[in-house]
C-alpha positions as CSV (number, residue, x, y, z in Angstrom):
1,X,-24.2,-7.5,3.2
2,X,-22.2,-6.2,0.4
3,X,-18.5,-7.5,0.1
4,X,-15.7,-5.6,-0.5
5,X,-12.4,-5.3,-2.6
6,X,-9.5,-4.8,-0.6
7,X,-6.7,-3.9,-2.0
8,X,-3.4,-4.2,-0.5
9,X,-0.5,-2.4,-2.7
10,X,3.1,-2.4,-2.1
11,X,6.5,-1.3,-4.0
12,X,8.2,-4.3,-2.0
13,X,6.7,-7.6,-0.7
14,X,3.5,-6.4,1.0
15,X,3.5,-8.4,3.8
16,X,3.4,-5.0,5.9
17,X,0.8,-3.5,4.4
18,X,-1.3,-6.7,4.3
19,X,-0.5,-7.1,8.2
20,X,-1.8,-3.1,8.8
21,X,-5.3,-4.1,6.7
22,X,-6.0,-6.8,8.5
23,X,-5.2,-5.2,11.5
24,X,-7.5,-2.6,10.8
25,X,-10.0,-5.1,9.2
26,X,-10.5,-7.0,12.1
27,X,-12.4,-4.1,13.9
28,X,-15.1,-4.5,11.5
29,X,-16.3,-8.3,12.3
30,X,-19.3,-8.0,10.0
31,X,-17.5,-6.6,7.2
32,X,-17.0,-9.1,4.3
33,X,-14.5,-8.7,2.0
34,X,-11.7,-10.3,0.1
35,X,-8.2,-9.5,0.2
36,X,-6.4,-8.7,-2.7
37,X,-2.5,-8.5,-2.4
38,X,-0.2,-6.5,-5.0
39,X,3.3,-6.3,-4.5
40,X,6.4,-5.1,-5.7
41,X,4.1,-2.3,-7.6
42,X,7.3,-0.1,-8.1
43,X,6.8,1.5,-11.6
44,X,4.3,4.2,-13.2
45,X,3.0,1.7,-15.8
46,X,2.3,-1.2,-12.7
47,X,0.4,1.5,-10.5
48,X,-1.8,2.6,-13.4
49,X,-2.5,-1.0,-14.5
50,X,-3.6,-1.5,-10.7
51,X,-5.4,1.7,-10.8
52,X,-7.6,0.0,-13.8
53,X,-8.0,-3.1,-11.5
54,X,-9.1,-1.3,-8.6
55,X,-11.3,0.8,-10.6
56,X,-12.9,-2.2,-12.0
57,X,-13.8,-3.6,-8.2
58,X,-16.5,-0.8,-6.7
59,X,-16.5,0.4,-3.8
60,X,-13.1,-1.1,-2.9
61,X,-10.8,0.2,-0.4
62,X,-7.0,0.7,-1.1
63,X,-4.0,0.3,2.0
64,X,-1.0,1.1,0.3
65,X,2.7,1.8,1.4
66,X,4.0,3.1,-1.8
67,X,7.0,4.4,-0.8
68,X,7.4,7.2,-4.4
69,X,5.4,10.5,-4.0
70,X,5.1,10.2,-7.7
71,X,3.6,6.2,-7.1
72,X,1.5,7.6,-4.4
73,X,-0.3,10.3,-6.2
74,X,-1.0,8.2,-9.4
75,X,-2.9,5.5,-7.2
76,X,-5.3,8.1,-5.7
77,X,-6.2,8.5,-9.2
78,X,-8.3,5.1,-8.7
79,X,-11.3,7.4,-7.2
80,X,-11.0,4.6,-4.1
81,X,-11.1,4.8,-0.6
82,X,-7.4,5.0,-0.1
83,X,-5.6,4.3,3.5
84,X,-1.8,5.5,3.0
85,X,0.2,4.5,5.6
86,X,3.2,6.9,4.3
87,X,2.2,9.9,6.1
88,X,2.0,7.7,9.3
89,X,5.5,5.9,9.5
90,X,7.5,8.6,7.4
91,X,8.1,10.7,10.8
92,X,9.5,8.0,12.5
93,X,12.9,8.7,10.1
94,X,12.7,12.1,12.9
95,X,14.1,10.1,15.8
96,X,15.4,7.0,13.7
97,X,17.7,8.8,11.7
98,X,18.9,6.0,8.4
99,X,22.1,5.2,8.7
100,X,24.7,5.3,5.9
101,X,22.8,7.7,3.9
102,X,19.9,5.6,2.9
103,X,16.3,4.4,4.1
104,X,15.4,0.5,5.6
105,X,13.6,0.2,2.2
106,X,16.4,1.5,0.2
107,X,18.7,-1.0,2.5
108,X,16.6,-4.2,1.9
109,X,15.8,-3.4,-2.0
110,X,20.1,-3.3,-2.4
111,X,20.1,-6.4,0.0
112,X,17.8,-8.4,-1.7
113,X,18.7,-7.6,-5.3
């Protein structure tokens, strides 16, 4: 069976993203692959240097929370199969409105900086 690249991107520690791929992963028992973490990919020049590493891996699939719209359209530039979990969680900001003016990502950046 052919293994695959997966890659796990992240503009902060990637501990989520890596949680959501393995999640997912796991429904696939036969599936081998190995799993490739990236974090803190919070720049234009990291995301295309990771674009060059994932294009470099074929066949590899992509589970990214790149949190930048600009971040997030470079990386589908990589031609991969690309699970954004953006779309998903962003709605959530409906009904869990961020308190003093920012996001929990903009929070924890300023926290941990």
């Amino acid at each position: 069976m052919k293994s695959h690249h997966v890659f796990c991107v992240s503009d902060h520690t990637g501990v989520t993203i890596e949680a959501v791929a393995k999640s997912v992963l796991a429904q696939f028992p036969d599936l081998e692959f190995s799993l490739i973490t990236l974090p803190f990919i919070d720049t234009a020049e990291k995301v295309r240097s990771t674009v060059s590493r994932i294009q470099a891996a074929p066949g590899a699939l992509v589970f990214s929370s790149l949190t930048r719209p600009e971040l997030r359209d470079l990386l589908r530039q990589a031609g991969a199969t690309l699970f954004d979990i953006l779309p998903i969680i962003s709605p959530s900001e409906a009904f869990l409105p961020p308190t003093r003016g920012t996001s929990a990502i903009d929070r924890l950046s300023s926290d941990t900086m």
